[in-house]
Biopython code that builds the backbone (N, CA, C, O; Angstrom):
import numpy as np
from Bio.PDB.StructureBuilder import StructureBuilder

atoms = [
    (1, "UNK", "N", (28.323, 67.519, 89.835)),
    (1, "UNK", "CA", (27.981, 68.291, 88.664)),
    (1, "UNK", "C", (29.281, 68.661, 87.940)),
    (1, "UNK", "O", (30.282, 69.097, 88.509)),
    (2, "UNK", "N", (29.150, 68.421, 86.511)),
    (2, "UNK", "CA", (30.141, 68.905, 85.534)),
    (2, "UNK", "C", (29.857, 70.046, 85.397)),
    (2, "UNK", "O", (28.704, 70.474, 85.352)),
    (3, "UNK", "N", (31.241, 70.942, 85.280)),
    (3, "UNK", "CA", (30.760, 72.255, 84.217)),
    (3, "UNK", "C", (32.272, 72.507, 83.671)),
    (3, "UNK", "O", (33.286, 72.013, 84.164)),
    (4, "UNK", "N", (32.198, 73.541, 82.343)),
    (4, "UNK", "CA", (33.098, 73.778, 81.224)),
    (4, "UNK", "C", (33.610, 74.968, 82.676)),
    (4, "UNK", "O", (32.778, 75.679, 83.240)),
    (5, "UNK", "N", (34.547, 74.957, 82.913)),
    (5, "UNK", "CA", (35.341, 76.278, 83.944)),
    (5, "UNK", "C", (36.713, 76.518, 83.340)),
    (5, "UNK", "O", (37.381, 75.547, 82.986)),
    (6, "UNK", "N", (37.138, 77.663, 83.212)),
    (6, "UNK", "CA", (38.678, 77.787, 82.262)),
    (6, "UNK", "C", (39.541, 78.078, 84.031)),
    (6, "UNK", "O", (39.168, 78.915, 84.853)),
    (7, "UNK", "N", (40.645, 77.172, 84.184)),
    (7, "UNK", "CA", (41.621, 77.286, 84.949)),
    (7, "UNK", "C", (42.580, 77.639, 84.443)),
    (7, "UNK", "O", (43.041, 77.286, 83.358)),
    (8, "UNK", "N", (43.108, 78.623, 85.433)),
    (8, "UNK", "CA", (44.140, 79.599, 85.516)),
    (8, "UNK", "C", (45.228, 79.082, 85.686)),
    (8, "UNK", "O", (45.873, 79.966, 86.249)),
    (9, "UNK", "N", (46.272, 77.673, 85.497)),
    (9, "UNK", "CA", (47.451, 77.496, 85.973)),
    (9, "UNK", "C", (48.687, 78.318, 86.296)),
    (9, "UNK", "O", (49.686, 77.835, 86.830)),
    (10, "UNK", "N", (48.576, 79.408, 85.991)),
    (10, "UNK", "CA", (49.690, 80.233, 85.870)),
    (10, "UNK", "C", (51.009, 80.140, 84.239)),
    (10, "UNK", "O", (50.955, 79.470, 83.208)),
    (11, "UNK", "N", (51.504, 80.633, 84.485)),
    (11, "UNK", "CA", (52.590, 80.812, 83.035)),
    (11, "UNK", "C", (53.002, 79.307, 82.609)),
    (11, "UNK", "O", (52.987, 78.396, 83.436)),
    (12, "UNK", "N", (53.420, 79.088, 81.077)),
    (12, "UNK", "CA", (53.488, 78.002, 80.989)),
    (12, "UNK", "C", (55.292, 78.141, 81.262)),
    (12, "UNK", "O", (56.042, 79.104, 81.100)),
    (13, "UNK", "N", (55.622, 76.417, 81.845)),
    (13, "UNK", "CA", (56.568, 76.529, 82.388)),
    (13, "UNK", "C", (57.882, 76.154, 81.478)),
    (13, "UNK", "O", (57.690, 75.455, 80.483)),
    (14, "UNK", "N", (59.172, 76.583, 81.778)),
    (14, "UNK", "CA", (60.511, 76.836, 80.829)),
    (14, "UNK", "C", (60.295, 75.016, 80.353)),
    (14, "UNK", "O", (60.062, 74.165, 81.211)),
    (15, "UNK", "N", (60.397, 74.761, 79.198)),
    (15, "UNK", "CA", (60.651, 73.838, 78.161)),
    (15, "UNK", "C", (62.203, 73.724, 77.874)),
    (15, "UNK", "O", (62.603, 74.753, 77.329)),
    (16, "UNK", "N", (63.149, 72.830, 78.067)),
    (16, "UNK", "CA", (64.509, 72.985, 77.728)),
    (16, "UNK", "C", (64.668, 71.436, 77.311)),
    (16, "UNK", "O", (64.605, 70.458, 78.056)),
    (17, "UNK", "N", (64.906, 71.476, 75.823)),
    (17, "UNK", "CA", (65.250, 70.665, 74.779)),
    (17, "UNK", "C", (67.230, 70.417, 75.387)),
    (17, "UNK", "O", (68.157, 71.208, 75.561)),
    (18, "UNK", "N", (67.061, 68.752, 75.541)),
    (18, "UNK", "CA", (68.738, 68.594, 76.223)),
    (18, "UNK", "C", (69.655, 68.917, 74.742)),
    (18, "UNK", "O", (70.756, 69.442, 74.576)),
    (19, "UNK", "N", (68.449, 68.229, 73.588)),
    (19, "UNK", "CA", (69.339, 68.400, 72.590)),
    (19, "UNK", "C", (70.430, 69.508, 71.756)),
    (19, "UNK", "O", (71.385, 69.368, 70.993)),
    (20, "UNK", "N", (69.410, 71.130, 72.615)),
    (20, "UNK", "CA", (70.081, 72.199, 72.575)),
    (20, "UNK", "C", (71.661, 72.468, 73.024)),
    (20, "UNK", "O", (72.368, 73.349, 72.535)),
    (21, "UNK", "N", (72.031, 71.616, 73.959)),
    (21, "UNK", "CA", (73.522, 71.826, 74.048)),
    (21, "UNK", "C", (74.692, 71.392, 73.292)),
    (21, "UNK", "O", (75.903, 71.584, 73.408)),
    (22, "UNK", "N", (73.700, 70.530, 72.211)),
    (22, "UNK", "CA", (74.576, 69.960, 70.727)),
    (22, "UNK", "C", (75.347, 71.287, 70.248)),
    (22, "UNK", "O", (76.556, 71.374, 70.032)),
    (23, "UNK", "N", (74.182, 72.507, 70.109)),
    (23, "UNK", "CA", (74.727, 73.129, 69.468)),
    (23, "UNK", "C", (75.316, 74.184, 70.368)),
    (23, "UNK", "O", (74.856, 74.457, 71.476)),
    (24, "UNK", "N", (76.445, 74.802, 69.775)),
    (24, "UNK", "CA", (77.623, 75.631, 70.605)),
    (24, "UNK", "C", (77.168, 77.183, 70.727)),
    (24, "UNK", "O", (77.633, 77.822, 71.671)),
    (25, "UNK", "N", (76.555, 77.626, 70.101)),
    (25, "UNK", "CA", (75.731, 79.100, 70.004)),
    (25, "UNK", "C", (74.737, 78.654, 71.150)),
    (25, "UNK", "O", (74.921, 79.555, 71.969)),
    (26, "UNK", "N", (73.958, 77.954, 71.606)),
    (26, "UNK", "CA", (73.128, 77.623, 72.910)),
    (26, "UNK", "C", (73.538, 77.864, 73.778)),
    (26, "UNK", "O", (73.038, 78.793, 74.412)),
    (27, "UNK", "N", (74.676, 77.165, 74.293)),
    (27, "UNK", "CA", (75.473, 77.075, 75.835)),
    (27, "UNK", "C", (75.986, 78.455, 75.952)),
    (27, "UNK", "O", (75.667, 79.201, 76.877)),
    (28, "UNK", "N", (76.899, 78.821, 74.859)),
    (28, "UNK", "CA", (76.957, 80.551, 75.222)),
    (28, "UNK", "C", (75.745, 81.790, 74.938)),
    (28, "UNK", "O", (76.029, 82.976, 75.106)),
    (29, "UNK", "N", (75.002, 81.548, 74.696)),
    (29, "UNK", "CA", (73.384, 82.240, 74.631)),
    (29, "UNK", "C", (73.320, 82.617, 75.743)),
    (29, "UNK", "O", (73.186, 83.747, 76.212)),
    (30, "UNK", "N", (73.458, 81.247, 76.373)),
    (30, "UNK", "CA", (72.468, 81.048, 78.037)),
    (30, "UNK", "C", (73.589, 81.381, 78.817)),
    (30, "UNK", "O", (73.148, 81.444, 79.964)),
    (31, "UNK", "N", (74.712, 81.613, 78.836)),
    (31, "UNK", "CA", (75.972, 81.909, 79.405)),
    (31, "UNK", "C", (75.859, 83.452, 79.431)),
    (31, "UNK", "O", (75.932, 84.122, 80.462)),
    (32, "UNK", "N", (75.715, 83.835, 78.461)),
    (32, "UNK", "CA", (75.689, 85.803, 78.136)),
    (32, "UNK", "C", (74.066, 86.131, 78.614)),
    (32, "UNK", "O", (73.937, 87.172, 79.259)),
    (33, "UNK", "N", (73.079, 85.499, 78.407)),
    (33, "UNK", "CA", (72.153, 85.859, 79.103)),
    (33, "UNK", "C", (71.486, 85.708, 80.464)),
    (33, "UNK", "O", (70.516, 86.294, 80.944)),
    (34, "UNK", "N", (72.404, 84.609, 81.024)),
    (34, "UNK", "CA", (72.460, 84.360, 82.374)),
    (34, "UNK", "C", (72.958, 85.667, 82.980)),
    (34, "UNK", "O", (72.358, 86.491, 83.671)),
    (35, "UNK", "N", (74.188, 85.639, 82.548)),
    (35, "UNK", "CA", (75.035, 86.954, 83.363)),
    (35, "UNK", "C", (74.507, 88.042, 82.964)),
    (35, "UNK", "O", (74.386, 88.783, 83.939)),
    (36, "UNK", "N", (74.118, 88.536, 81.998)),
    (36, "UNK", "CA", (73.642, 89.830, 81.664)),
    (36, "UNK", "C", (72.155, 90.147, 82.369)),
    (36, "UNK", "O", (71.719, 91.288, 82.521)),
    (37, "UNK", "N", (71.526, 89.041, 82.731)),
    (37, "UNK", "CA", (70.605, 89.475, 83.770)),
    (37, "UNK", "C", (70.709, 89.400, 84.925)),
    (37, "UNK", "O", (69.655, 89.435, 85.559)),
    (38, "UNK", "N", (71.931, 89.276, 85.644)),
    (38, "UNK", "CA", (72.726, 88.946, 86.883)),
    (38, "UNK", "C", (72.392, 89.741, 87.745)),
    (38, "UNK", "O", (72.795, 89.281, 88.813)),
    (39, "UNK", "N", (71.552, 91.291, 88.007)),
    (39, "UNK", "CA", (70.845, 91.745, 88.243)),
    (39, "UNK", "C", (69.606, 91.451, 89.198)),
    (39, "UNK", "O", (69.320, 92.172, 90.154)),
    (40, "UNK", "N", (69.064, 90.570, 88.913)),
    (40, "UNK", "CA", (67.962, 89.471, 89.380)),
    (40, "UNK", "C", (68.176, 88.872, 90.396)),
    (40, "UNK", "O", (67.365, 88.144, 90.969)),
    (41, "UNK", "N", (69.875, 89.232, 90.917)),
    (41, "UNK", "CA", (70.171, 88.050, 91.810)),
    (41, "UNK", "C", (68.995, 87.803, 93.158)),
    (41, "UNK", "O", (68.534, 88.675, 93.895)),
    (42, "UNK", "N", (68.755, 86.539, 93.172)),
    (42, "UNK", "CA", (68.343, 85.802, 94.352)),
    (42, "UNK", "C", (66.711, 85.926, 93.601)),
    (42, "UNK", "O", (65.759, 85.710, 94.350)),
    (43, "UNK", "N", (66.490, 86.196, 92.455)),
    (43, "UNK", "CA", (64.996, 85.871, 91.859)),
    (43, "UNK", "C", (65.239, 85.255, 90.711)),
    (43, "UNK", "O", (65.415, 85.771, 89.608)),
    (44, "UNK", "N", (65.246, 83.567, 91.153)),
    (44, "UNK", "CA", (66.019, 82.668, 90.039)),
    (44, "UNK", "C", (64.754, 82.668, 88.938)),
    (44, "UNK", "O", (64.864, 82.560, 87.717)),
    (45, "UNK", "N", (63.258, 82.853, 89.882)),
    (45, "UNK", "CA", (61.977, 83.031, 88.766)),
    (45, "UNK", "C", (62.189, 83.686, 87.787)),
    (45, "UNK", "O", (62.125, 83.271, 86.630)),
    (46, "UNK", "N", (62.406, 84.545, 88.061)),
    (46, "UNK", "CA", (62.045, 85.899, 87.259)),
    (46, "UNK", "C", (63.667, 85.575, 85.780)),
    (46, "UNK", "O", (63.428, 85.420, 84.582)),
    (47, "UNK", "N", (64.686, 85.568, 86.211)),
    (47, "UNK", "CA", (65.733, 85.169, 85.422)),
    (47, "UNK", "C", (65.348, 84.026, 84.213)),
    (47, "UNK", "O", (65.607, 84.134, 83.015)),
    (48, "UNK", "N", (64.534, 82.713, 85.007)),
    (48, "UNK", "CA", (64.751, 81.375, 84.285)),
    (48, "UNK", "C", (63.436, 82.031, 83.015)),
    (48, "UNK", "O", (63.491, 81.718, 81.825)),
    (49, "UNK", "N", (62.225, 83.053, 83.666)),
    (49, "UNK", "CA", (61.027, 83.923, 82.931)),
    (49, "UNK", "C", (62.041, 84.838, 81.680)),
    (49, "UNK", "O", (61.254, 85.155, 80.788)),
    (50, "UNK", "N", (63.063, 85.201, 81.432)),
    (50, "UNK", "CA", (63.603, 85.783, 81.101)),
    (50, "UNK", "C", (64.315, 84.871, 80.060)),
    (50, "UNK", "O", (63.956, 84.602, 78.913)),
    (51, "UNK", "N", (65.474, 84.441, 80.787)),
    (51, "UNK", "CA", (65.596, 83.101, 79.537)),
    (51, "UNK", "C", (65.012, 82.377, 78.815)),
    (51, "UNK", "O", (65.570, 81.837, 77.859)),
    (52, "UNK", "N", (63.615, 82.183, 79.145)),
    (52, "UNK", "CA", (62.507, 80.932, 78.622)),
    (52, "UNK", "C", (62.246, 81.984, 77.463)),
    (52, "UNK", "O", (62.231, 81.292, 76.444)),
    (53, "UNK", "N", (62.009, 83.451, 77.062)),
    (53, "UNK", "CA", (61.900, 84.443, 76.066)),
    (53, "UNK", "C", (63.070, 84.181, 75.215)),
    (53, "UNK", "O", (62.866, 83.858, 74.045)),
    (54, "UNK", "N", (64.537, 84.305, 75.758)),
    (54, "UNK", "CA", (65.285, 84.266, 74.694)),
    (54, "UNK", "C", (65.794, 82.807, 73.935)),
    (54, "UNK", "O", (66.180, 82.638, 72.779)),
    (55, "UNK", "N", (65.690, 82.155, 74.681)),
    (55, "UNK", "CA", (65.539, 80.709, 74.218)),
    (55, "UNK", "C", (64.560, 80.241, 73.046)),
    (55, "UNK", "O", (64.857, 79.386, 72.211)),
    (56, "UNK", "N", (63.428, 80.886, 73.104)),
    (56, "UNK", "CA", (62.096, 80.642, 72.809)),
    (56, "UNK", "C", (62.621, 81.674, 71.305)),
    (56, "UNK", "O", (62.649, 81.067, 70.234)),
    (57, "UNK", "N", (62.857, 82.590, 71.305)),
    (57, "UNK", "CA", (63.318, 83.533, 70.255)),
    (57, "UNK", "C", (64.381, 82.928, 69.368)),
    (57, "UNK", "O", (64.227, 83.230, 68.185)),
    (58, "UNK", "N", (65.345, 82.209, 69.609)),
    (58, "UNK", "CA", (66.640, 81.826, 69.361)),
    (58, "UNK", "C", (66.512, 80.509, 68.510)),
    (58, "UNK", "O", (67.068, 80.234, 67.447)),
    (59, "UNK", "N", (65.292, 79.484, 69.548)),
    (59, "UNK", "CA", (64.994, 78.462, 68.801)),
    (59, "UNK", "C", (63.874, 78.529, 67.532)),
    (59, "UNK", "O", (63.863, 77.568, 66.763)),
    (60, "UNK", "N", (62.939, 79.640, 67.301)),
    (60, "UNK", "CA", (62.338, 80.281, 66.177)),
    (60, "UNK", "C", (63.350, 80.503, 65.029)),
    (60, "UNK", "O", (63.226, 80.020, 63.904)),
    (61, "UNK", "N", (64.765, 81.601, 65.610)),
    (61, "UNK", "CA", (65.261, 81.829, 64.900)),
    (61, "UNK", "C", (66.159, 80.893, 63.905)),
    (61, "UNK", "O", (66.359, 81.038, 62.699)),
    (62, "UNK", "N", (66.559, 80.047, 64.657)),
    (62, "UNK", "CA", (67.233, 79.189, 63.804)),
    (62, "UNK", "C", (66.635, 77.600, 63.416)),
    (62, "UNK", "O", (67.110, 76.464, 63.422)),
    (63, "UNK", "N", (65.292, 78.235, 63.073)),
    (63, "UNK", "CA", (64.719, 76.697, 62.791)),
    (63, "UNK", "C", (64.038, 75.346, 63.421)),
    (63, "UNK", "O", (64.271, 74.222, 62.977)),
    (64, "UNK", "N", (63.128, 75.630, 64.563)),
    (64, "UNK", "CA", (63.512, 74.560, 65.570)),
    (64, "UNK", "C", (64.313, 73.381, 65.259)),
    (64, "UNK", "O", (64.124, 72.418, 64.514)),
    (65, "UNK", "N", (65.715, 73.893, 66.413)),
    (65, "UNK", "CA", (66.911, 73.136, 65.934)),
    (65, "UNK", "C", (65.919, 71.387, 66.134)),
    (65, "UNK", "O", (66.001, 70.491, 65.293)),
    (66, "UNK", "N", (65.492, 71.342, 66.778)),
    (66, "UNK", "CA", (65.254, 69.820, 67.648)),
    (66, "UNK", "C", (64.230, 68.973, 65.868)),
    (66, "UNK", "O", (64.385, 67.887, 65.309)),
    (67, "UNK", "N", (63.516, 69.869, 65.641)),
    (67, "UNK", "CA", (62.586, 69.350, 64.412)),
    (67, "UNK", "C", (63.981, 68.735, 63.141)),
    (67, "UNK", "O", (64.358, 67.706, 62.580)),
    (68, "UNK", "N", (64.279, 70.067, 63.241)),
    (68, "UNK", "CA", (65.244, 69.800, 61.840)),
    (68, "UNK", "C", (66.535, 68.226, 62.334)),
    (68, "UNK", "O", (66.835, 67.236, 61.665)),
    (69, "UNK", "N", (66.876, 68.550, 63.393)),
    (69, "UNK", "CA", (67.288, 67.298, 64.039)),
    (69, "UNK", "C", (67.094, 65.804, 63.444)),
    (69, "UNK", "O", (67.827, 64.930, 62.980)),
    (70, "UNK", "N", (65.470, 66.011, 63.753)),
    (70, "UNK", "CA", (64.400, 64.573, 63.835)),
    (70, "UNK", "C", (64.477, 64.381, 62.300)),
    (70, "UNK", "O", (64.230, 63.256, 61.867)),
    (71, "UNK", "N", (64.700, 65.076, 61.696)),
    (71, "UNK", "CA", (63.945, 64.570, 59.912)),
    (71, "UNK", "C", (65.405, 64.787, 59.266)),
    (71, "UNK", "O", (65.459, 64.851, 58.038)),
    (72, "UNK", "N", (66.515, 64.897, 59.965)),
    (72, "UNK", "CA", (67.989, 64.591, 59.768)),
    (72, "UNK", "C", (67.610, 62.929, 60.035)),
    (72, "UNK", "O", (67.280, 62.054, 59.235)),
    (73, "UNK", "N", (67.755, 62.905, 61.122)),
    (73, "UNK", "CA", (67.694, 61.293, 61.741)),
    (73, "UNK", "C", (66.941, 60.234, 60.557)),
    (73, "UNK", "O", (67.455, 59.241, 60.042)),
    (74, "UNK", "N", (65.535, 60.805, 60.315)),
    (74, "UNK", "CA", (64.922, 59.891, 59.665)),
    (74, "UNK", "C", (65.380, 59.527, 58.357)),
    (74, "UNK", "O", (65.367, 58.461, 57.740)),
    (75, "UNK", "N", (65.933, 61.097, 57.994)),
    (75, "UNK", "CA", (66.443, 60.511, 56.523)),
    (75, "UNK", "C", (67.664, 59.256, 56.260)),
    (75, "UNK", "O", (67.734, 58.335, 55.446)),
    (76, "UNK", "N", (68.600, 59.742, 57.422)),
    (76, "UNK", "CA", (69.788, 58.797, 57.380)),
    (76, "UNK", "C", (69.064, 57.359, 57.700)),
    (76, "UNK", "O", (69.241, 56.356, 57.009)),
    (77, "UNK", "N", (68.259, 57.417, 58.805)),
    (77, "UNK", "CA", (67.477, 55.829, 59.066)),
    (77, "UNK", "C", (67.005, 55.427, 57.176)),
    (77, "UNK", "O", (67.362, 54.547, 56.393)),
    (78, "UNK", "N", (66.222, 56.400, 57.101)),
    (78, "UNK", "CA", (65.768, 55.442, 55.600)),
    (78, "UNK", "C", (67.012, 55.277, 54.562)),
    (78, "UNK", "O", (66.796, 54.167, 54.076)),
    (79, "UNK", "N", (68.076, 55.732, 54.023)),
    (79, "UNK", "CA", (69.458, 55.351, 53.891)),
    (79, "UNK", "C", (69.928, 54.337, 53.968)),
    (79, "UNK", "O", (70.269, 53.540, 53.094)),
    (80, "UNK", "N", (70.000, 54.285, 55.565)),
    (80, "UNK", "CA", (70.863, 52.946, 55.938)),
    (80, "UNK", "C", (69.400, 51.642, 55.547)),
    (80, "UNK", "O", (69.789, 50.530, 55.191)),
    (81, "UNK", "N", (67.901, 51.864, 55.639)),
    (81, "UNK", "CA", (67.187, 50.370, 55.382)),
    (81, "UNK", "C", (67.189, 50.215, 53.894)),
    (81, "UNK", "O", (66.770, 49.201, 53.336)),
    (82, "UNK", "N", (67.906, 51.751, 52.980)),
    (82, "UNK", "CA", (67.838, 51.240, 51.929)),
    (82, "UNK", "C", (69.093, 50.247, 51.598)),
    (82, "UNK", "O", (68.933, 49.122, 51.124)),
    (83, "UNK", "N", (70.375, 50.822, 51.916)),
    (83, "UNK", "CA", (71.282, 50.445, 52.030)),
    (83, "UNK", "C", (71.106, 48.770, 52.167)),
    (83, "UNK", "O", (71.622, 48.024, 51.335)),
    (84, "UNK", "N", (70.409, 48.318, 53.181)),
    (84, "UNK", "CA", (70.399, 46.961, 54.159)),
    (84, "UNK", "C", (70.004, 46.040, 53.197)),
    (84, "UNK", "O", (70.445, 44.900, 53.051)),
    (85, "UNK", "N", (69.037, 46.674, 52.468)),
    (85, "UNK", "CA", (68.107, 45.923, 51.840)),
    (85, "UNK", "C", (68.724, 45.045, 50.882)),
    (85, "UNK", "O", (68.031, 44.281, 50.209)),
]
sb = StructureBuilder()
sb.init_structure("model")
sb.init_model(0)
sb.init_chain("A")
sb.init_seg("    ")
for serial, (resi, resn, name, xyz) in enumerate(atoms, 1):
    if name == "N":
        sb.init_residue(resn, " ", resi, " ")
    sb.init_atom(name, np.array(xyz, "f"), 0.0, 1.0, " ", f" {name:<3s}", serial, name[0])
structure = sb.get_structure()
């Protein structure tokens, strides 16, 4: 038997874009907010729960860097096929 049941997985889990370490305000973000919750020690959960907020805040704030990224890329791609052409 099928039925519609809502499962509980728990929290959704930290998302970390590699492309974020392009930029230089990232690596020290996570550098000052690592240590400033240093506190936590030996509850790496609860820390990485903590970062996944300011990360999540940071990448709002400045645009999702990773989007603005992608439609950088595309424009230069269409450029260079105009270019080719």
């Amino acid at each position: 038997m099928i039925y519609n049941a809502e499962i509980d997985w728990g929290p959704r889990p930290l998302k970390f874009i590699n492309g974020w370490f392009k930029k230089k305000e990232c690596v020290g973000l996570i550098e000052k907010e690592w240590s400033n919750i240093g506190s936590l020690n030996g509850h790496v959960a609860r820390k990485l729960r903590k970062l996944k907020g300011v990360l999540r805040k940071w990448n709002g704030d400045n645009g999702n860097v990773l989007e603005n990224r992608i439609v950088e890329c595309g424009d230069r791609i269409k450029v260079l096929d105009e270019i080719s052409e």
